[in-house]
N, C-alpha and C positions, 0 to 999 in steps of 0.2 A: 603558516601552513597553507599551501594550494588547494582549493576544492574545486569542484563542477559542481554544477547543477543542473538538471532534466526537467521539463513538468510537462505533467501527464494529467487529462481527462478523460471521464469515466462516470457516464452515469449509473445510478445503483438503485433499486430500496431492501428497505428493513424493516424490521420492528424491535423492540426491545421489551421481551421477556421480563417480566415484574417491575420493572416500570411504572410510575401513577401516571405521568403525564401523556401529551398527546401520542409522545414517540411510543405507547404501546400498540399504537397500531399501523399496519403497514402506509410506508411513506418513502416515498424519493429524493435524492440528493442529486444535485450538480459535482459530485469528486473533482478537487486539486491535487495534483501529487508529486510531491516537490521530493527528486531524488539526488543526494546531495554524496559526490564519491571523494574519495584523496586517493594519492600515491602511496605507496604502502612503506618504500623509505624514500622520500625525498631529499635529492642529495642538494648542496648548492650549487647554483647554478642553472642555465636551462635546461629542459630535458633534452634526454637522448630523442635520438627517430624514432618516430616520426615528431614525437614533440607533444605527443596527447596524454596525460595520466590515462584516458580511455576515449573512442574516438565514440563523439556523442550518436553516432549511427547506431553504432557495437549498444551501446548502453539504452535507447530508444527500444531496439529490436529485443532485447533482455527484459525490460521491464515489460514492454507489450504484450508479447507471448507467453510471459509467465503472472504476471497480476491483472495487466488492463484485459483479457481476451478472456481473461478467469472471470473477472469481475463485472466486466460491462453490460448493461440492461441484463442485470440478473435479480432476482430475486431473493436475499440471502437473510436466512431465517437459524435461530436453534432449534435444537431438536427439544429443549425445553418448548418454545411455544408452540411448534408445530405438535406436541405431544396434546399442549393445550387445546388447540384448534385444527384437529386431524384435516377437514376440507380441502386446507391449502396446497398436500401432499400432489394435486393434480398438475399445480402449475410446470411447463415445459420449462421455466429459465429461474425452477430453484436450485438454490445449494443452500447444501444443509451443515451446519457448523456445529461443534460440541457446547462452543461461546457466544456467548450474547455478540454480538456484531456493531460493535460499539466503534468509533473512529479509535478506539486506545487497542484494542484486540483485532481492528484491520491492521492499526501500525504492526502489531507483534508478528499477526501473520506476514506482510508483505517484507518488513525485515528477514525473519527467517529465512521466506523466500530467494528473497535478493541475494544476501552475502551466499546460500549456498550455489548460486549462479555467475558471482563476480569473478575475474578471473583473479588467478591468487593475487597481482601485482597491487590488488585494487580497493580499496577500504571503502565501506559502505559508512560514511559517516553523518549523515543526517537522512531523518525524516519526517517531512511538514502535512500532514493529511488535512486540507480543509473540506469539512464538511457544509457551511455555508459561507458567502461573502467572510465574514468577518469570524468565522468559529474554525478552531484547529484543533488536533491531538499534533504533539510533535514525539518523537526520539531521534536521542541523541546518544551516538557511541560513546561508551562511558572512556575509553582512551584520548576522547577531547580534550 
């Protein structure tokens, strides 16, 4: 199986909602975002023209506009803790989620995202979110 790969940078913070540890209170990440596509039938042989399962411009400009320009120096909080701690409501670069904003429910969101933006030839098959040097949430399309 042929894949690509893209990665993306994006700084963030959060908090996390019932939490004991430090991550309940607001805190910032460095975002990695490893987006990982295939062909959707790959036949044998090399591809057709141009030769790209997706031309990594086309795939940059998709994730940019639709996760990194959502997400970047923002604020992203649930309406759980924001309910706990109403003050916050002022900040200009919140967004507010139904989900604790954990790296496992960015994955969920920014897959959703993706595959409803790929074009149909195009399989969104991995994704690697690190939240510090050495910590990740991954998904992976279950037709691996």
């Amino acid at each position: 199986m042929l894949l690509v790969t893209k990665i993306f940078h994006f700084e963030m913070a959060h908090a996390i909602n019932g939490y004991q540890g430090a991550c309940k209170n607001i805190h910032g990440h460095s975002y990695e975002l490893h987006v990982t596509v295939s062909a959707d039938n790959q036949e044998k042989g090399y591809i057709a023209v141009p030769g790209f399962i997706i031309d990594f411009k086309e795939l940059k400009q998709l994730v940019k506009s639709s996760i990194i320009d959502v997400l970047d120096h923002k604020l992203l909080l649930s309406r759980a803790y924001l309910s706990q701690n109403p003050g916050i409501h002022s900040q200009e670069n919140l967004v507010i989620w139904n989900a604790e904003p954990t790296a496992e429910n960015l994955l969920l969101y920014i897959q959703a995202v993706i595959c409803e933006k790929l074009p149909k030839h195009v399989n969104l098959g991995r994704l690697r979110l690190y939240e510090t040097k050495d910590s990740y949430a991954e998904w992976i399309n279950g037709l691996f």
